[in-house]
VEXDREN-2710 file (C-alpha; in Angstrom, 1 decimal):
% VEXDREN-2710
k/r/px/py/pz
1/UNK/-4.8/-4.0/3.0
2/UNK/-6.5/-0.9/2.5
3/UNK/-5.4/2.2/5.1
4/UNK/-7.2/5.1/5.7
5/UNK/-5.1/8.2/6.8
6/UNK/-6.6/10.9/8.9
7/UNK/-5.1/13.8/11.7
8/UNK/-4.3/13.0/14.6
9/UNK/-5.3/15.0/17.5
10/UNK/-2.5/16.5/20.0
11/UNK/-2.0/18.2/22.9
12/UNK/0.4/20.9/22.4
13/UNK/2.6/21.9/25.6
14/UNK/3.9/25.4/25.7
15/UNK/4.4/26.2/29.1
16/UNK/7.0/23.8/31.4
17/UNK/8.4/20.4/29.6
18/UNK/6.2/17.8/30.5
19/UNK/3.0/19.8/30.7
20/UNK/1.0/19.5/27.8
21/UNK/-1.5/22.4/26.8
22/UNK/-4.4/22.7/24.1
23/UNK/-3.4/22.4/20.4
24/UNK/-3.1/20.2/17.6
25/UNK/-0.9/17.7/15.5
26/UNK/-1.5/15.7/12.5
27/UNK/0.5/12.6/10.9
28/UNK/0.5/11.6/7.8
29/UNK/0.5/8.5/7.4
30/UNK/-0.8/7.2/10.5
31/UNK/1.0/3.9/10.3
32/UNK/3.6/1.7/9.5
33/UNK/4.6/-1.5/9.0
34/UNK/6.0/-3.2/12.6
35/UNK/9.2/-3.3/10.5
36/UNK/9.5/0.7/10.6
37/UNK/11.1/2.3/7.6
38/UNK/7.4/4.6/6.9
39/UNK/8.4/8.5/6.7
40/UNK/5.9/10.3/8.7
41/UNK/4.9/14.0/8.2
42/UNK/4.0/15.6/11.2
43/UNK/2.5/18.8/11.0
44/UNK/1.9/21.8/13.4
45/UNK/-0.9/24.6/13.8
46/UNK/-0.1/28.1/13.9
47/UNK/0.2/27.8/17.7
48/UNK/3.6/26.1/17.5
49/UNK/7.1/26.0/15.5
50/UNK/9.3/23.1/15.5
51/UNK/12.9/23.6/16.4
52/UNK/14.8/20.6/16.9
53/UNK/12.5/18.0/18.1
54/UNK/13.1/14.4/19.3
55/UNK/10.2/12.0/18.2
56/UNK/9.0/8.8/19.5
57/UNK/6.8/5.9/18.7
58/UNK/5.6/4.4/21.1
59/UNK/8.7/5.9/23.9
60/UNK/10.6/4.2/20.8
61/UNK/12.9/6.8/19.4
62/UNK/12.9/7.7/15.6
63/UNK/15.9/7.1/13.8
64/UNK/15.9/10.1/11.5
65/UNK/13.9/13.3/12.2
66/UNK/14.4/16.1/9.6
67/UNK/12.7/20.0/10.5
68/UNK/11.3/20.7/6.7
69/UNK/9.9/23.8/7.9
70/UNK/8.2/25.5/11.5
71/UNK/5.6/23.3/10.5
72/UNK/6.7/20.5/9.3
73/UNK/8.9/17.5/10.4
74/UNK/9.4/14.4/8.9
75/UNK/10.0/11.3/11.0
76/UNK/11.3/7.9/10.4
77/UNK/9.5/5.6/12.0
78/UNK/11.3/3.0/13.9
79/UNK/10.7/-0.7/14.1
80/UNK/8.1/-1.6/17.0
81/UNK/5.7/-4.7/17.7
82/UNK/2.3/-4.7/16.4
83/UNK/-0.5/-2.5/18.0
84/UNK/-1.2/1.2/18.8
85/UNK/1.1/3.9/20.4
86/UNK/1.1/7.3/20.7
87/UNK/3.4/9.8/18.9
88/UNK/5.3/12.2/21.2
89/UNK/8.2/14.9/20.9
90/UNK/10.1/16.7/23.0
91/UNK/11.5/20.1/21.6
92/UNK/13.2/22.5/23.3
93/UNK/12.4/21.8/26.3
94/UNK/8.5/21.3/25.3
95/UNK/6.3/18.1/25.3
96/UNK/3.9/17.5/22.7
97/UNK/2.2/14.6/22.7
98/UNK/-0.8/13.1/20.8
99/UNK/-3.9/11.4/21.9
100/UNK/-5.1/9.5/19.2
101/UNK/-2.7/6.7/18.3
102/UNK/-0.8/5.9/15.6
103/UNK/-0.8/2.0/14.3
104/UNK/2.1/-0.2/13.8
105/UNK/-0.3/-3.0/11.2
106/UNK/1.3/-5.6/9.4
107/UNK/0.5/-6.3/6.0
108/UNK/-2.3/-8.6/5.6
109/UNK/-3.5/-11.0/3.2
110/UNK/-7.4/-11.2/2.0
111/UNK/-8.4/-14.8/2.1
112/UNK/-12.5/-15.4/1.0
113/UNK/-14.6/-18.2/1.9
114/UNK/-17.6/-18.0/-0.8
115/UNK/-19.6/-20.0/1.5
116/UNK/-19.9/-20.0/5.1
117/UNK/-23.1/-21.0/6.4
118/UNK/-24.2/-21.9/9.5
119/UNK/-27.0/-24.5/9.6
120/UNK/-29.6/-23.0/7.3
121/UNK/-33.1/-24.5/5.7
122/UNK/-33.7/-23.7/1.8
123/UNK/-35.6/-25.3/-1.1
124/UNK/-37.1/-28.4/-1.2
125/UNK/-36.9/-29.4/2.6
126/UNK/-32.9/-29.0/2.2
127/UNK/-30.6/-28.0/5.3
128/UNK/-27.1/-26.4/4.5
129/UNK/-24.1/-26.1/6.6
130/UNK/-20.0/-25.3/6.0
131/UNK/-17.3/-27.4/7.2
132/UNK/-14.4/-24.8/7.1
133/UNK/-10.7/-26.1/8.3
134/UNK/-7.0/-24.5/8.3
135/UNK/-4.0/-26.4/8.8
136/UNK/-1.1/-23.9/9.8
137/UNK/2.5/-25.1/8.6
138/UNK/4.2/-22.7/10.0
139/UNK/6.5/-22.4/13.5
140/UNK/4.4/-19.4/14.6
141/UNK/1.2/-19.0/15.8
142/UNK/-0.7/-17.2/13.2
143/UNK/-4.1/-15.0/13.2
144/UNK/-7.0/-15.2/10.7
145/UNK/-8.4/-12.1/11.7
146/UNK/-7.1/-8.8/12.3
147/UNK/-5.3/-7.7/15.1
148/UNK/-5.6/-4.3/14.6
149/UNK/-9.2/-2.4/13.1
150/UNK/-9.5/0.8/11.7
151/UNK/-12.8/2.3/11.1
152/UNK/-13.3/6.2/9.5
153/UNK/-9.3/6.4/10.1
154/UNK/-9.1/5.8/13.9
155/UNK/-7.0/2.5/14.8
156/UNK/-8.1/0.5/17.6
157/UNK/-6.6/-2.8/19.2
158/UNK/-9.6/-5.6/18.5
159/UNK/-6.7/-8.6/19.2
160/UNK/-8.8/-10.3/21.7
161/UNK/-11.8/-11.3/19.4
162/UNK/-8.9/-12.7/16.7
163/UNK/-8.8/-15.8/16.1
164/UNK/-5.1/-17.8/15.6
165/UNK/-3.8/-21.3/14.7
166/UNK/-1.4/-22.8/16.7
167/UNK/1.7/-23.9/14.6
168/UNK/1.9/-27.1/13.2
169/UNK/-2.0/-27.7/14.0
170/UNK/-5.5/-27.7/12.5
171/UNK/-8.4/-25.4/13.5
172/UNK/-11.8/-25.6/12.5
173/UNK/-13.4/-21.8/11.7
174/UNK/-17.2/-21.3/12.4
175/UNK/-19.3/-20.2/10.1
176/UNK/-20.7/-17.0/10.0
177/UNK/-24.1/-16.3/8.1
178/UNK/-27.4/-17.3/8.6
179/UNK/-28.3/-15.4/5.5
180/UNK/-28.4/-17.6/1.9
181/UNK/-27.8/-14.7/-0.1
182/UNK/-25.0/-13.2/1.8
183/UNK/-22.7/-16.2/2.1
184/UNK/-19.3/-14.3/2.2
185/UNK/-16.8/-14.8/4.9
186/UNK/-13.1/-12.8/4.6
187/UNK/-10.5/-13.8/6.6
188/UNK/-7.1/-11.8/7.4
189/UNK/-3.9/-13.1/8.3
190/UNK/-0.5/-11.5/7.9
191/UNK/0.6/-11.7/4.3
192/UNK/3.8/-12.7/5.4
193/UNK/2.3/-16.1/7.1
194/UNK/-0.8/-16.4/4.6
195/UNK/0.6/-19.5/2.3
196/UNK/1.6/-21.2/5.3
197/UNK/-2.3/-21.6/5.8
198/UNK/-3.9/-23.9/4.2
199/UNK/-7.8/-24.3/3.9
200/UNK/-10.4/-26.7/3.4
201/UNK/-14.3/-25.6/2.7
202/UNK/-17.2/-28.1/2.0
203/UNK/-20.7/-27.6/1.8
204/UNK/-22.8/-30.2/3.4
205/UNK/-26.4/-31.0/2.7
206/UNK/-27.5/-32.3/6.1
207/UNK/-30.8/-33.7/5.7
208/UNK/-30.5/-36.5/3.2
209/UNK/-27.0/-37.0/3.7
210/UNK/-25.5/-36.1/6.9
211/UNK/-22.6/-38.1/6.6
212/UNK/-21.1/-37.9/3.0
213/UNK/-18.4/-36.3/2.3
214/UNK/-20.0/-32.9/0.6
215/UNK/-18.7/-30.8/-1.8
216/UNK/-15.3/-29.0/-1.7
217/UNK/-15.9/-25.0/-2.3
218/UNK/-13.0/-23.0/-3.4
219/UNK/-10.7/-21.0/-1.1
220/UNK/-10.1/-17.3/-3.0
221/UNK/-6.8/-15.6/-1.8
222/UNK/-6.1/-11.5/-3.2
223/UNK/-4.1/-12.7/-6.3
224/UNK/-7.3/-14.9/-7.3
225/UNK/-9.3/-11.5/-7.0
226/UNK/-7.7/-9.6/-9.5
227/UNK/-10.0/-9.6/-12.9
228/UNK/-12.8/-7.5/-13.6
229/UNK/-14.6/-9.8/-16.3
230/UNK/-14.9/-13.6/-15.5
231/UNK/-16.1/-16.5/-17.2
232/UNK/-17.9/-19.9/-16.3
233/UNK/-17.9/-22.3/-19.6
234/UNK/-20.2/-25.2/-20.4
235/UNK/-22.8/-25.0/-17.9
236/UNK/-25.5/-27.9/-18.7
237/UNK/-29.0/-26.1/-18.8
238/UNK/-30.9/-29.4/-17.9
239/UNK/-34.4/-29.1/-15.6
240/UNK/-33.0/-31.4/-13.1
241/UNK/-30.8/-29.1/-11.9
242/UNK/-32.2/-25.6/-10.3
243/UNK/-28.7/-22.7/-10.3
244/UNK/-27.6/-20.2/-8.4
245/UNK/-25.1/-18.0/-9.2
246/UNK/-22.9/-15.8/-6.6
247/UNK/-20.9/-13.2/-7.4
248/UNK/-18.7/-11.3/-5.1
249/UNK/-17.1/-7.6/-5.7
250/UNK/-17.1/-3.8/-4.6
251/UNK/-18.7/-2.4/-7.1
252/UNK/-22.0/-0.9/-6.6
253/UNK/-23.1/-3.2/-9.5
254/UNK/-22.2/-6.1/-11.9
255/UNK/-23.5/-7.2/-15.2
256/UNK/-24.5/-11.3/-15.9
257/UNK/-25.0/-12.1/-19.6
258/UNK/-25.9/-15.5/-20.4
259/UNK/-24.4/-16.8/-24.1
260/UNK/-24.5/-20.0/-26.2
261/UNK/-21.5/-21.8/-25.1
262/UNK/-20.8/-22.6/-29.6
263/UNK/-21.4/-19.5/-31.1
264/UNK/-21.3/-16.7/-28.4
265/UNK/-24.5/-15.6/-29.2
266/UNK/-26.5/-13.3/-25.8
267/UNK/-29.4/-14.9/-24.7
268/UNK/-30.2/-13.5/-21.2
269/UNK/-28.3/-10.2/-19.5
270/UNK/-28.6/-8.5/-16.0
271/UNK/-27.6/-5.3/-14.5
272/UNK/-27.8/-6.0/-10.9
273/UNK/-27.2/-3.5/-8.4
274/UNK/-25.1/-4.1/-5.2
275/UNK/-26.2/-2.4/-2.3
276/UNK/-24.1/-1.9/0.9
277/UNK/-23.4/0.8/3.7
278/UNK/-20.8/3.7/2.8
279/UNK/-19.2/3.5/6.1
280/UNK/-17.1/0.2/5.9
281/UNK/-15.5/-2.3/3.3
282/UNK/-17.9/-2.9/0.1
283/UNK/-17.0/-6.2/-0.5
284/UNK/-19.8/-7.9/-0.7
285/UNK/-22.4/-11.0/-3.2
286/UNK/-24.7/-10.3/-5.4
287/UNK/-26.8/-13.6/-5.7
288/UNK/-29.0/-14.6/-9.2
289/UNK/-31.3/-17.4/-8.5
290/UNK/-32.8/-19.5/-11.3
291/UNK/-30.9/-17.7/-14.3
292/UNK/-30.8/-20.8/-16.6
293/UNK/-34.4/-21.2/-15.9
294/UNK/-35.6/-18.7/-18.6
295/UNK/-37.2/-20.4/-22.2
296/UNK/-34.6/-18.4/-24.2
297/UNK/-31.6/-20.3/-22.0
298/UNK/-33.3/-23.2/-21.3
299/UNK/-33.3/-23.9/-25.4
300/UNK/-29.9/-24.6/-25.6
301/UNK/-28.0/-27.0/-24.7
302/UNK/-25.3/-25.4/-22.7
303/UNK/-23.8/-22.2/-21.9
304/UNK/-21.4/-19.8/-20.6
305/UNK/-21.9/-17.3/-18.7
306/UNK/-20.2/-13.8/-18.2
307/UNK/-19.7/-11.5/-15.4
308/UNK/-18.5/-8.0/-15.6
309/UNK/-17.7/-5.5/-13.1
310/UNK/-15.8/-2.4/-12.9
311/UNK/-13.7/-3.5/-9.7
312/UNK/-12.0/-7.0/-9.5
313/UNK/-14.8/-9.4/-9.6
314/UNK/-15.2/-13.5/-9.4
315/UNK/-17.8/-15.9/-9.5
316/UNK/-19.3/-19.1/-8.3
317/UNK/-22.6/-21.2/-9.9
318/UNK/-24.4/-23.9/-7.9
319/UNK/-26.0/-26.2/-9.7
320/UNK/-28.0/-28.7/-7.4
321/UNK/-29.5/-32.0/-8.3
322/UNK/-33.8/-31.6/-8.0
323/UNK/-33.8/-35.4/-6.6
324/UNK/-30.4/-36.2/-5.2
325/UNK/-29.9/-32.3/-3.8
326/UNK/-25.9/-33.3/-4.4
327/UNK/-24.0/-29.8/-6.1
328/UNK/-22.3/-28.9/-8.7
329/UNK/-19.5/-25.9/-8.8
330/UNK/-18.8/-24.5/-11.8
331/UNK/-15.7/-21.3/-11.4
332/UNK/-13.6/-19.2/-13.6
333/UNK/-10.5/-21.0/-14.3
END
């Protein structure tokens, strides 16, 4: 899970013990794991000089607090359940306490659904939906989302929106996007819990066949997501199928190159740029439509296709029947 660390605000008491008065902290980092066990630095302005103080997190005390200098302490932080608390001391007789919270996040895992559609029309009078299950093993009840957000490196409790599986039970998980070329959905369980969940995605096609059985899409958990160069191998090029291929990542671009699947040889390359906001994760698909469709790729028999990034990268191609609208799935292996 990526963290962001950031000051932390505080009110800075220098009159009677309990009364706090304008001033600033700052902790570094601004977390821990509910274990405990993270050092924290905690830092004063030139209002203030630590002495002896007692810290706490969330009224739980620390188990080892060691002065550094007047400025600087550094904290132990102690185990505490999941969610936000604030940071206080008590030193000398003065209370300093912060207003901004400090985040007791468990580790989570990064699970990605490549395609979660909600009910959507496309090509040739088509209508696509995702099926998208989890079976929980486990004895605990375990969430899919996070419990805990963090946005420009201010924590917040988001627990009620999270959604969680019931031990020992199945739950089905909507679908979010209404978009074809942003099909991505990440989910976010603790890492601790995250192979006791276990997933099942299909793709439907709901207009000619509303009842079959659709076609299973791959589940990608953080140690799938790992390579920045990926292959798909012996992809037929045959008109009767029209292609898309999806390819997820952070970067702000990725390269597709198209080769003979014999003797290597470039027939068809891309730079494609991936656009996204600044402000939150980048993860994110760049989607290529119709790449086996050009003359050049189209003259040979089959293919492989190659996509590079300069962040961990993967990669999924469609290829739907013209007639029959069933798919095909071609991923790196």
């Amino acid at each position: 899970m990526r963290l962001i660390s950031c000051a932390l605000l505080a009110l800075i008491a220098t009159v009677a013990a309990g009364q706090p008065s304008n001033g600033n902290l700052s902790c570094s980092p601004n977390y821990s794991v509910p274990a405990g066990g993270v050092e924290v630095t905690i830092r004063t302005n030139n209002f203030y000089r630590f002495r002896s103080p007692q810290v706490f997190f969330g009224g739980v005390p620390s188990p080892r607090v060691t002065v550094v200098d007047p400025d600087n302490v550094k904290a132990v932080a102690p185990p505490h359940a999941t969610g936000v608390v604030d940071v206080t001391m008590i030193d000398g007789g003065v209370f300093l306490s912060t207003y901004l919270p400090f985040a007791y996040a468990p580790v989570l895992e990064e699970i990605l659904i490549p395609i979660a559609y909600k009910p959507i029309d496309a090509n040739y009078g088509t209508r696509w939906m995702s099926e998208i299950s989890v079976y929980n093993d486990s004895d605990d009840t375990v969430p899919v989302d996070a419990e805990l957000c963090n946005f420009i490196g201010l924590w917040s409790d988001c627990s009620q929106g999270a959604r969680r599986v019931p031990p020992h039970a199945s739950m089905r998980i909507e679908p979010w996007s209404d978009f074809p070329d942003y099909p991505l959905m990440t989910l976010r369980p603790p890492a601790d819990h995250a192979d006791r969940l276990h997933f099942t995605v299909r793709l439907r096609e709901m207009s000619r066949d509303p009842d079959g059985p659709g076609t299973e899409i791959p589940v990608l958990r953080s140690r799938d997501f790992q390579q920045k160069k990926v292959w798909l191998s012996s992809i037929p090029t045959s008109s009767r199928f029209r292609s898309t291929l999806r390819v997820y990542t952070r970067w702000y671009s990725v390269t597709v190159r198209v080769k003979d699947n014999a003797s290597g040889e470039v027939l068809k390359e891309w730079l494609i740029p991936h656009y996204f906001p600044t402000d939150v994760d980048t993860l994110g698909t760049v989607t290529l439509a119709g790449l086996l469709e050009a003359p050049e790729v189209r003259s040979h028999e089959r293919v492989r296709i190659e996509v590079e990034s300069a962040s961990p990268v993967w990669a999924l191609l469609t290829l739907t029947d013209n007639e029959s609208q069933r798919v095909q799935i071609f991923t790196p292996q």
